[in-house]
TORPA-4810 file (N, C-alpha, C, O; in nm, 3 decimals):
<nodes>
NODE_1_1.988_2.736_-3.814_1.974_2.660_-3.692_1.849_2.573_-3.693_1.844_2.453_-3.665_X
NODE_2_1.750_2.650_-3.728_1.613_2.521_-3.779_1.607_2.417_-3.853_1.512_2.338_-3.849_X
NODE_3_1.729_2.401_-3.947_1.745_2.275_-4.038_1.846_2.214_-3.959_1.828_2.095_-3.937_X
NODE_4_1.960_2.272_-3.907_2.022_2.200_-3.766_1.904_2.063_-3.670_1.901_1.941_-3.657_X
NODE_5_1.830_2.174_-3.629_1.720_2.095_-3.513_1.675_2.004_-3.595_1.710_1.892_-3.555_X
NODE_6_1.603_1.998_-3.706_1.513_1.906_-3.787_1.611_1.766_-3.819_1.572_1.651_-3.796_X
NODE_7_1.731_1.795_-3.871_1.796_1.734_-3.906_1.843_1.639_-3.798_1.873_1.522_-3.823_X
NODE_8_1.851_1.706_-3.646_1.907_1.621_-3.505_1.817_1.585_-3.504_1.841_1.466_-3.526_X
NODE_9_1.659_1.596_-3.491_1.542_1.517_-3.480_1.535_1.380_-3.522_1.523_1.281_-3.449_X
NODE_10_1.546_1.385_-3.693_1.532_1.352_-3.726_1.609_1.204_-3.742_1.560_1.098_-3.780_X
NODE_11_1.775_1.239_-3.690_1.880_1.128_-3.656_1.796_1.118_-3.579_1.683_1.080_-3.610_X
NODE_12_1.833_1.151_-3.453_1.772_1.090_-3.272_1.635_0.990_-3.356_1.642_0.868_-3.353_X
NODE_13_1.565_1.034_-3.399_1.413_0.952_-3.411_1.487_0.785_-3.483_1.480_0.673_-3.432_X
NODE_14_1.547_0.822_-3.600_1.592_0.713_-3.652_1.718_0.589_-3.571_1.719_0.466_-3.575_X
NODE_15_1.800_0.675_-3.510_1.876_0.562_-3.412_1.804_0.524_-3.265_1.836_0.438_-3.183_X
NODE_16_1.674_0.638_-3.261_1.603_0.515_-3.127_1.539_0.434_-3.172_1.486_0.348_-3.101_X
NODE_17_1.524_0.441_-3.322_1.417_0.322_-3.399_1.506_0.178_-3.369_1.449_0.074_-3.338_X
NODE_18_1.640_0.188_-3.380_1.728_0.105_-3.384_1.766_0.032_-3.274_1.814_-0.080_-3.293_X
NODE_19_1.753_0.082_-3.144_1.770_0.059_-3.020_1.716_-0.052_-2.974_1.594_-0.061_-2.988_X
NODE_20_1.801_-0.186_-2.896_1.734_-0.253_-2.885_1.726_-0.334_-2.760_1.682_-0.448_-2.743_X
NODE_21_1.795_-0.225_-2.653_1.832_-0.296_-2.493_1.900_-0.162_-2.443_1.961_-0.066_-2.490_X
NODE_22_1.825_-0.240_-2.239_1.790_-0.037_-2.214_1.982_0.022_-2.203_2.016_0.140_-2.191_X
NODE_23_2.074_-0.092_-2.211_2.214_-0.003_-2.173_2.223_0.101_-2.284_2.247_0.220_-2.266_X
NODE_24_2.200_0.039_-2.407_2.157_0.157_-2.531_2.111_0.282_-2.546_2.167_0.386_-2.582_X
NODE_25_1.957_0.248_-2.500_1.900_0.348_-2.456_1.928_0.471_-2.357_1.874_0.581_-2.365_X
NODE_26_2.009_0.437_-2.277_2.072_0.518_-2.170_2.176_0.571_-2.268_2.181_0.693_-2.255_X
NODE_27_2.269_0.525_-2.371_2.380_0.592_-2.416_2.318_0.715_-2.528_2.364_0.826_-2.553_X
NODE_28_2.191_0.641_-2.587_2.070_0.769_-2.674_2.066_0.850_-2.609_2.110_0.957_-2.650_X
NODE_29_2.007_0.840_-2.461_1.976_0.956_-2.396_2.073_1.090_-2.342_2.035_1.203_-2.311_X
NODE_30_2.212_1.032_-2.346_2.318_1.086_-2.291_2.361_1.191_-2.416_2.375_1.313_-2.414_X
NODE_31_2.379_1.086_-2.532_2.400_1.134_-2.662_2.290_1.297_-2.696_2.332_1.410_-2.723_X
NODE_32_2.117_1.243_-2.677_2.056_1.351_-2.768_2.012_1.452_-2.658_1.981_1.570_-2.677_X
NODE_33_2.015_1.364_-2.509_1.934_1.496_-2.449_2.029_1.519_-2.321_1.980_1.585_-2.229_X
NODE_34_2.163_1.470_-2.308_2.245_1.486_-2.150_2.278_1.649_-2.236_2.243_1.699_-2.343_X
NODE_35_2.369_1.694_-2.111_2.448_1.808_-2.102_2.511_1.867_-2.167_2.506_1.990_-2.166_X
NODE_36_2.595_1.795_-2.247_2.683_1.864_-2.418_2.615_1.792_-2.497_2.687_1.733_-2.577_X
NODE_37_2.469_1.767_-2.512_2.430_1.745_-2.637_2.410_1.866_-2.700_2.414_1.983_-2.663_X
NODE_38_2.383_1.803_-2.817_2.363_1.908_-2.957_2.247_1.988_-2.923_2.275_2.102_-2.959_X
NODE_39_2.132_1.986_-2.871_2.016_2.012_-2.891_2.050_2.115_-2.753_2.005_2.225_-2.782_X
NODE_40_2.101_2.118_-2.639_2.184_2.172_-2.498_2.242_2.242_-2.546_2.219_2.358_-2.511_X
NODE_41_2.339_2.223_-2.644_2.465_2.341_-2.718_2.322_2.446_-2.769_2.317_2.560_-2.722_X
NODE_42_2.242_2.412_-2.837_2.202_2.537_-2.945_2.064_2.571_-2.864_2.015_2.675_-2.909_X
NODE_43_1.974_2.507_-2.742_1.914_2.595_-2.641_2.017_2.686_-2.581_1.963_2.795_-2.561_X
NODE_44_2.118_2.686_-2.552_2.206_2.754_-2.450_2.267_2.872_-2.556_2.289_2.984_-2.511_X
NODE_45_2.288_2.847_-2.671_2.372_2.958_-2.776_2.235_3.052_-2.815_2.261_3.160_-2.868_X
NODE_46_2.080_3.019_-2.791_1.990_3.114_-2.797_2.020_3.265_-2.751_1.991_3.371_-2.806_X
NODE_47_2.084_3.239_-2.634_2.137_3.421_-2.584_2.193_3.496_-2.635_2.203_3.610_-2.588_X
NODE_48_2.269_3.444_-2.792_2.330_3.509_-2.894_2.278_3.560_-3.001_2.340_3.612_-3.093_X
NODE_49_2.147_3.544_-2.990_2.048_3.536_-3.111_1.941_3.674_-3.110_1.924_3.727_-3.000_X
NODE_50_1.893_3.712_-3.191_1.853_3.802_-3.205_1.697_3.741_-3.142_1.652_3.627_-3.155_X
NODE_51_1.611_3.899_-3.048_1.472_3.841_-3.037_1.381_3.751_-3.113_1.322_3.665_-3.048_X
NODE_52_1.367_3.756_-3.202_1.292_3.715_-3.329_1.320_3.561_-3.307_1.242_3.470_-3.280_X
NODE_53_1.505_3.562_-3.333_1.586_3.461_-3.397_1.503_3.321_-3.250_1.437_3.219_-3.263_X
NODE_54_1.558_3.397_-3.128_1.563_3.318_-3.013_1.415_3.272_-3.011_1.397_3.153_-3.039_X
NODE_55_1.280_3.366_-2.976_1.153_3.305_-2.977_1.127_3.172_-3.045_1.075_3.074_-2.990_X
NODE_56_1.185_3.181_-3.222_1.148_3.066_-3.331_1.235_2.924_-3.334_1.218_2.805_-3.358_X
NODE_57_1.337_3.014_-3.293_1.415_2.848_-3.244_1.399_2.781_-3.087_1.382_2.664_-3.052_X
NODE_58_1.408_2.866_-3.033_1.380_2.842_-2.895_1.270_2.737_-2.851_1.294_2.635_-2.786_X
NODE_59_1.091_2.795_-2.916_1.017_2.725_-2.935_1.027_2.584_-3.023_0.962_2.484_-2.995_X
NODE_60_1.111_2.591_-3.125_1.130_2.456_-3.233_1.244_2.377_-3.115_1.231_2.254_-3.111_X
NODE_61_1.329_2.423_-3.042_1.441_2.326_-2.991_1.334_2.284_-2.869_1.365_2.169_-2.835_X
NODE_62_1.215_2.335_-2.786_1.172_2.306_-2.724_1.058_2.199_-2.725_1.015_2.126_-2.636_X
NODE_63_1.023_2.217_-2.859_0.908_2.098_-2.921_1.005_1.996_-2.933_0.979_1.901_-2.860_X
NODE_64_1.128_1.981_-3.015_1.212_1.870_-3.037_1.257_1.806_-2.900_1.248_1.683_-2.897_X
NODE_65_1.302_1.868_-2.789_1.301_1.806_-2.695_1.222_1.751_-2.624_1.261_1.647_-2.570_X
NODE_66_1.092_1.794_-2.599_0.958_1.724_-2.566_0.917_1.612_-2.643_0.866_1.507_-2.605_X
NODE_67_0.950_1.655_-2.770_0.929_1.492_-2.883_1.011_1.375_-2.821_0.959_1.263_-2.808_X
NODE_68_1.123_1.397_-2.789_1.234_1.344_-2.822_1.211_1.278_-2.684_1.185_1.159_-2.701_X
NODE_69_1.210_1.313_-2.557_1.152_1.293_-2.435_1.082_1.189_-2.435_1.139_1.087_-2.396_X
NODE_70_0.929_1.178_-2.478_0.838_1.128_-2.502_0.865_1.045_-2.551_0.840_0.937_-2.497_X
NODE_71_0.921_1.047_-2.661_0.980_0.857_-2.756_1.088_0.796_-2.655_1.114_0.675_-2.652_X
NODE_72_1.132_0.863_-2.595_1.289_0.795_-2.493_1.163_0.701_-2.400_1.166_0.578_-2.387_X
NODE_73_1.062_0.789_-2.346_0.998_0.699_-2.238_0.902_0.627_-2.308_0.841_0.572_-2.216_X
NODE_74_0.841_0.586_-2.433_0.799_0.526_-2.444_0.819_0.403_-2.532_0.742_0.313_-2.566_X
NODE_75_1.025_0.442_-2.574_1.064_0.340_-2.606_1.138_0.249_-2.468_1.186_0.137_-2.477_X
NODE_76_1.132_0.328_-2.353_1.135_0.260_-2.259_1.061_0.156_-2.208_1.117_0.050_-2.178_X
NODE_77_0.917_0.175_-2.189_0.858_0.098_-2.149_0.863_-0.011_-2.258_0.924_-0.110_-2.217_X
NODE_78_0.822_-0.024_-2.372_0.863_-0.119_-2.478_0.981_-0.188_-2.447_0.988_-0.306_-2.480_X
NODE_79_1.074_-0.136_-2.392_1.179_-0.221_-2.389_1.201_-0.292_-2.263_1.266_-0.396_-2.268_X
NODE_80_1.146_-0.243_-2.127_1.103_-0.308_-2.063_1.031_-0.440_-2.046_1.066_-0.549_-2.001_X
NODE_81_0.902_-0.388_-2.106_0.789_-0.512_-2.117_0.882_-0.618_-2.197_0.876_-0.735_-2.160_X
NODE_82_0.941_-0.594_-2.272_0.997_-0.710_-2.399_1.064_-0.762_-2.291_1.010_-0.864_-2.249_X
NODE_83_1.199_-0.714_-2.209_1.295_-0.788_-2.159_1.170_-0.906_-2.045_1.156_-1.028_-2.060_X
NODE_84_1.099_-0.817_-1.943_0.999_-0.901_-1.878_0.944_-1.000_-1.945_0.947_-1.100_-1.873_X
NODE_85_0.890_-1.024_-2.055_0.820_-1.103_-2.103_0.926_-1.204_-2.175_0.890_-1.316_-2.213_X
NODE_86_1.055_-1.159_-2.190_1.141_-1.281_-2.244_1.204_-1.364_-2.119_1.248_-1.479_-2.121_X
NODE_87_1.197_-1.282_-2.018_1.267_-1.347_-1.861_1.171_-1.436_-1.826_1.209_-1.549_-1.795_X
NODE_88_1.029_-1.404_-1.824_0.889_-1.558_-1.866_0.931_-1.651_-1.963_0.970_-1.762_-1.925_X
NODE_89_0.929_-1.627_-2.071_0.978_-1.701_-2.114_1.051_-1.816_-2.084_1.010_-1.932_-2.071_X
NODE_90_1.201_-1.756_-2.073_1.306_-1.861_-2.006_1.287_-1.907_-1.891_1.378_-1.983_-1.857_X
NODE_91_1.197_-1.890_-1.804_1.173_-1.924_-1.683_1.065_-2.023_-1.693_1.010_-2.057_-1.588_X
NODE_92_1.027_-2.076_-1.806_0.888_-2.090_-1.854_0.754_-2.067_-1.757_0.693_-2.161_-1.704_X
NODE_93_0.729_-1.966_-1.746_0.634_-1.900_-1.644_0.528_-1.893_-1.733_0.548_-1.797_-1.808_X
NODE_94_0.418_-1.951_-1.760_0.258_-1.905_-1.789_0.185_-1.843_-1.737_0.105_-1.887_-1.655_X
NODE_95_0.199_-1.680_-1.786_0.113_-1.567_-1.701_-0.034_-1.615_-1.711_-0.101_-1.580_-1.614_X
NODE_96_-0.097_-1.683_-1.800_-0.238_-1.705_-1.834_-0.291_-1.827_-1.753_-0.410_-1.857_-1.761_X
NODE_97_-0.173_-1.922_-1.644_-0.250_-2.002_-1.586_-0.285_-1.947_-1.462_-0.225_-1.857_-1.404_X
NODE_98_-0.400_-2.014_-1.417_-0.476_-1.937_-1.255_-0.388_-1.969_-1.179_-0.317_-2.069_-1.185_X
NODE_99_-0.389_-1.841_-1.064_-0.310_-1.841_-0.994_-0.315_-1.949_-0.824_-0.424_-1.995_-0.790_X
NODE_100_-0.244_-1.964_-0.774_-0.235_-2.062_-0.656_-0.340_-2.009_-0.529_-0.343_-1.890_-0.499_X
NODE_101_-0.404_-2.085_-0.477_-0.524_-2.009_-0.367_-0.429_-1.990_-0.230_-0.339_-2.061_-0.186_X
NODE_102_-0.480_-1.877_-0.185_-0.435_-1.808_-0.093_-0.482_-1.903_0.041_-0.601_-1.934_0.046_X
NODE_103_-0.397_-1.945_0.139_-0.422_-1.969_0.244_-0.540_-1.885_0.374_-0.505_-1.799_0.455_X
NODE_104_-0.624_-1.918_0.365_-0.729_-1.799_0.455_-0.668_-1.763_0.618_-0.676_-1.654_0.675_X
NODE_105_-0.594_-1.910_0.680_-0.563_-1.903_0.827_-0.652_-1.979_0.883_-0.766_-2.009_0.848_X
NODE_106_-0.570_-2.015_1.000_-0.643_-2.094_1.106_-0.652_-1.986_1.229_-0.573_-1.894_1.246_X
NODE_107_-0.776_-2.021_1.318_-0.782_-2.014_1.483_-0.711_-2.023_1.526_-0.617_-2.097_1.495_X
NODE_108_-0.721_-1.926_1.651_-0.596_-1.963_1.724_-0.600_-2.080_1.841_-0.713_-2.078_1.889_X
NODE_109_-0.524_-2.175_1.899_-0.548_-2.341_1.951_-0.647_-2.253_2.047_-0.752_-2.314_2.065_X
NODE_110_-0.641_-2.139_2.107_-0.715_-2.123_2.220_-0.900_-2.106_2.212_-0.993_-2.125_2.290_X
NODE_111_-0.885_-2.064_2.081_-1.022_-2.033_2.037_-1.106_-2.167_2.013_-1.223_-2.198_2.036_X
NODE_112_-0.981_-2.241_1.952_-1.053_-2.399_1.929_-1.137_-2.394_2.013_-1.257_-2.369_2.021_X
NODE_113_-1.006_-2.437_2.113_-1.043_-2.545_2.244_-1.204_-2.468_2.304_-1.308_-2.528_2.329_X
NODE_114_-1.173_-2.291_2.317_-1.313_-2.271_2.369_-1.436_-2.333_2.332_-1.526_-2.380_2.402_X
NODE_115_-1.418_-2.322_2.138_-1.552_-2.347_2.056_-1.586_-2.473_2.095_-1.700_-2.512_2.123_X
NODE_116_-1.481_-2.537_2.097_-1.495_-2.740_2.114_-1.588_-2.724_2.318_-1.695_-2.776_2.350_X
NODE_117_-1.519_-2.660_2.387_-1.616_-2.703_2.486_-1.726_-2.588_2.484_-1.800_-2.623_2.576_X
NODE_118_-1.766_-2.496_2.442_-1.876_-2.462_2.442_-2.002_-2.538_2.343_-2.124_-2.519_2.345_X
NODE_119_-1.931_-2.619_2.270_-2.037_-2.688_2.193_-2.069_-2.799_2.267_-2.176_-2.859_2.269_X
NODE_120_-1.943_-2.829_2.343_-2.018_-2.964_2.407_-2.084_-2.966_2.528_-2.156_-3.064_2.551_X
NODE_121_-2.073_-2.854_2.632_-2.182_-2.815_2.694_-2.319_-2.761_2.652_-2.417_-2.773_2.726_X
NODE_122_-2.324_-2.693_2.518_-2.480_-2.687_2.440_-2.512_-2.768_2.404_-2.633_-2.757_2.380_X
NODE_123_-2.451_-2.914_2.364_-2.494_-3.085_2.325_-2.559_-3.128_2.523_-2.649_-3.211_2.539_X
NODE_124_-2.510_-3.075_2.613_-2.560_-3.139_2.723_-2.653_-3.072_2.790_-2.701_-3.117_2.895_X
NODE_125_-2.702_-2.915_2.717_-2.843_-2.901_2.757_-2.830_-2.716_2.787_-2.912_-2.624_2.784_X
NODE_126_-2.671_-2.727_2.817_-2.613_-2.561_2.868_-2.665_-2.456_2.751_-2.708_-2.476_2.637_X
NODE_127_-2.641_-2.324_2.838_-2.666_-2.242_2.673_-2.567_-2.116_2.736_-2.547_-2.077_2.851_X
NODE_128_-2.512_-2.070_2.597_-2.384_-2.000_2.587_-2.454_-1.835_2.584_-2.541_-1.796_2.507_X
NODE_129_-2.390_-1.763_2.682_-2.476_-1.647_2.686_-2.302_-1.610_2.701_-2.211_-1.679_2.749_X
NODE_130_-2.299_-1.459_2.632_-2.213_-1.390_2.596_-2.278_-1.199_2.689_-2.385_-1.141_2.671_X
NODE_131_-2.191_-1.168_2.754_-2.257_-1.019_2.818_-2.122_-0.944_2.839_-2.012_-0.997_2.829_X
NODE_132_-2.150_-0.784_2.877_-2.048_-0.695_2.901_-1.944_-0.735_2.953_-1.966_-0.802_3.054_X
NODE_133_-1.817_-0.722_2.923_-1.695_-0.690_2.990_-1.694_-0.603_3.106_-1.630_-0.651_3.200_X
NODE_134_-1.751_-0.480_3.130_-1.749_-0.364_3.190_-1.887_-0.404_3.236_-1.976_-0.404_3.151_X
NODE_135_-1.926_-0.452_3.411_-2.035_-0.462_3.439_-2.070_-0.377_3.562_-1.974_-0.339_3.629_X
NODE_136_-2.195_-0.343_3.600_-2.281_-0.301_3.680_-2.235_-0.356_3.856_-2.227_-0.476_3.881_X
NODE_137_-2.215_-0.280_3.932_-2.179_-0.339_4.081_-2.285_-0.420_4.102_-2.250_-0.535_4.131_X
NODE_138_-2.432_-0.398_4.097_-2.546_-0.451_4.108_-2.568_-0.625_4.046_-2.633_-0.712_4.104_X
NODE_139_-2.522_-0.634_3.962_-2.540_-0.750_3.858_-2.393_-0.881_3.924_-2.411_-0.999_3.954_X
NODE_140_-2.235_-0.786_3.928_-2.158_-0.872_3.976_-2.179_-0.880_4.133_-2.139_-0.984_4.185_X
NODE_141_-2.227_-0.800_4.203_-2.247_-0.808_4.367_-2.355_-0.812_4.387_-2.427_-0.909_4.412_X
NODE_142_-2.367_-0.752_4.383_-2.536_-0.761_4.491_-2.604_-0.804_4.470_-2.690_-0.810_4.558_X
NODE_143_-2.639_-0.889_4.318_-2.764_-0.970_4.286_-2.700_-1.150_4.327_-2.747_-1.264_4.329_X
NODE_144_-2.622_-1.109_4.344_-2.537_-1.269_4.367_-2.519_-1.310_4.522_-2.480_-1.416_4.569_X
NODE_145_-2.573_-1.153_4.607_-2.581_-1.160_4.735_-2.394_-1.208_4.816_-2.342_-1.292_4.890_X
NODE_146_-2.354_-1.069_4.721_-2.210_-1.085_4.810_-2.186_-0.948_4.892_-2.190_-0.840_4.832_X
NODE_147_-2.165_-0.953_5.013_-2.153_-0.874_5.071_-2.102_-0.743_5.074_-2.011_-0.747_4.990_X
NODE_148_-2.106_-0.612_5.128_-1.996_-0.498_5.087_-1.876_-0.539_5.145_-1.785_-0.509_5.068_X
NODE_149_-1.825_-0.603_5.264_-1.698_-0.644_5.330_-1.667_-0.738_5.263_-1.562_-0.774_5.316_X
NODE_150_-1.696_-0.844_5.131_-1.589_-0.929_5.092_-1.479_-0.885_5.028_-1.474_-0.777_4.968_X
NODE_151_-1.362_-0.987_5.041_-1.281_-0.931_5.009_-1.269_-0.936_4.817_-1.167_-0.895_4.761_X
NODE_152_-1.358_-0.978_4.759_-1.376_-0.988_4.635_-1.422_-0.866_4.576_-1.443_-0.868_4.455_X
NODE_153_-1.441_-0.757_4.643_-1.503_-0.659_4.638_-1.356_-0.518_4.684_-1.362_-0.395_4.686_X
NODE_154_-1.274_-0.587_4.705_-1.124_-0.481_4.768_-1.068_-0.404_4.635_-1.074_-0.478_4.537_X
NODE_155_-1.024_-0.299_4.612_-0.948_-0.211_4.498_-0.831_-0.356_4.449_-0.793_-0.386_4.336_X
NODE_156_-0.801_-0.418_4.572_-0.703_-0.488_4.475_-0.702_-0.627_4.426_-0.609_-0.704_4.404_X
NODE_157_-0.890_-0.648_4.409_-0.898_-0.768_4.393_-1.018_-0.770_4.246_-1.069_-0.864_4.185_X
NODE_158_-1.031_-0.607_4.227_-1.158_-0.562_4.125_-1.117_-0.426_4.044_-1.117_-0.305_4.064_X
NODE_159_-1.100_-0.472_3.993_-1.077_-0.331_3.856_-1.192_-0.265_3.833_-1.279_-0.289_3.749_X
NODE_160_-1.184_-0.139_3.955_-1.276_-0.076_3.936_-1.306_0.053_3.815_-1.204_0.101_3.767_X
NODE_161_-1.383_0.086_3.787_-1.375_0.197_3.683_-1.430_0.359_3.728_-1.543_0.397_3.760_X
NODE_162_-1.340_0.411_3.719_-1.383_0.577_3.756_-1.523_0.632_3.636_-1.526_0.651_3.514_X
NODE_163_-1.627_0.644_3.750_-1.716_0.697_3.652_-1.736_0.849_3.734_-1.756_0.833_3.855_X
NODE_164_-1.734_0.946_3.703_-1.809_1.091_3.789_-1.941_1.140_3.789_-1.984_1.244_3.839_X
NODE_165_-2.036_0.993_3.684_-2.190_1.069_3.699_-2.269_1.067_3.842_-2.369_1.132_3.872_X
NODE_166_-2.187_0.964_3.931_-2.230_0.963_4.062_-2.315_0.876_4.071_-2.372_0.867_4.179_X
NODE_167_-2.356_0.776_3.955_-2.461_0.664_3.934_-2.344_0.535_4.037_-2.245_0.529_4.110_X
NODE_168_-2.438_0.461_3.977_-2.365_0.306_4.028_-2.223_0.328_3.979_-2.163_0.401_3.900_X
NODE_169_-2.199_0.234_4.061_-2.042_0.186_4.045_-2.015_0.081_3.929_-2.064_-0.031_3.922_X
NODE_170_-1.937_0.133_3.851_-1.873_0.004_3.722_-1.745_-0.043_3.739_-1.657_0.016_3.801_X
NODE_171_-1.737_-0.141_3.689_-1.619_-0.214_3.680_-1.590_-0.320_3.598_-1.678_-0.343_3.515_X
NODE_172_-1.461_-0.414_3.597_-1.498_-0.545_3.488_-1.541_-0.658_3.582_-1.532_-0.683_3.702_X
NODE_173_-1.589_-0.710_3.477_-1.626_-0.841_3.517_-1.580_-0.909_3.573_-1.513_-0.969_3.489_X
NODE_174_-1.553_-0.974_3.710_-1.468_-1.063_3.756_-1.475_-1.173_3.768_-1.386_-1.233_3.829_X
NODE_175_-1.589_-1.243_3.710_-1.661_-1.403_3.707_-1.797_-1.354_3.608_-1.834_-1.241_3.578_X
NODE_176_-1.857_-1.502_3.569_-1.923_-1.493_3.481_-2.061_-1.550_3.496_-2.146_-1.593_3.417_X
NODE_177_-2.049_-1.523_3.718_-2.201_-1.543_3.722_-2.257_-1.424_3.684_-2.375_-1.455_3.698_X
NODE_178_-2.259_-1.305_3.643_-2.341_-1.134_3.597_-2.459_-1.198_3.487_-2.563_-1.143_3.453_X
NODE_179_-2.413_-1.318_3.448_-2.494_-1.354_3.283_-2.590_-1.407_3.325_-2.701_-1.404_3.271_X
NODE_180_-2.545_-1.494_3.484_-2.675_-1.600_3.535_-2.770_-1.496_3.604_-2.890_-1.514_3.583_X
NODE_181_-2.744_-1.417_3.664_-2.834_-1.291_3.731_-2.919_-1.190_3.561_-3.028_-1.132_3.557_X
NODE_182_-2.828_-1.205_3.463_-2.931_-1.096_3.406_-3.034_-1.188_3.314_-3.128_-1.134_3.255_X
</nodes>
């Protein structure tokens, strides 16, 4: 049975030498390592074999299949890369020229338009002050001298914010005099 294995090795090694497109390759694989292959028949007839017999072949049919494995996938990839690199080819594709520059993106029109008039009020003397979203009752009311009864000041005219430290009252911003007060 060990000159059996050597001998299937030794075919299988020589007709994947030969192989030269993957439908092939798939019929090798079916041939040396599917289900009624040769190498399947005489792992599986091991149970007939004496201890001794089974350990020495067992181990030799198990190296041959790991060999055999190993060349299938790495006459795979070989045969891969070849077909890829002949489909360049005919396509005449030059992997070695630089590639096309990536578009970065534009602004969005709204952002323009802001940037365009905030620059042109800093050309007329203005200056662009940027402050919290989430401001101080003190800063949007009371430093602006708006009363507690306006109605700018009603639950449904001010998004107020639940705080429980019992400090001032927060909320958002509802105009963008808070920037001219701080």
């Amino acid at each position: 049975m060990l000159k059996q294995l050597e001998e299937l090795h030794l075919e299988a090694l020589a007709k994947l030498k030969r192989v030269g497109e993957l439908k092939e390759l798939e019929l090798w694989r079916i041939h040396y390592l599917g289900k009624k292959s040769k190498l399947i028949q005489i792992l599986r007839s091991l149970a007939n074999l004496s201890l001794e017999e089974r350990r020495e072949i067992g181990a030799r049919a198990n190296e041959v299949k790991k060999a055999l494995e190993s060349n299938l996938i790495e006459k795979e990839r070989l045969l891969e890369e070849a077909t890829f690199v002949s489909s360049l080819e005919r396509e005449g594709v030059d992997v070695t020229l630089p590639g096309r520059p990536i578009s970065t993106g534009r602004l969005h029109p709204t952002t323009q338009i802001l940037e365009e008039i905030c620059h042109i009020f800093t050309r007329m003397g203005f200056q662009v002050f940027e402050g919290p979203d989430v401001e101080w009752d003190y800063y949007n009311f009371e430093a602006l001298n708006i009363p507690q009864w306006h109605p700018a000041r009603d639950m449904f005219a001010t998004l107020w914010i639940d705080t429980d430290t019992g400090k001032e009252a927060r909320l958002l911003r509802t105009h963008t005099s808070p920037m001219q007060i701080r």
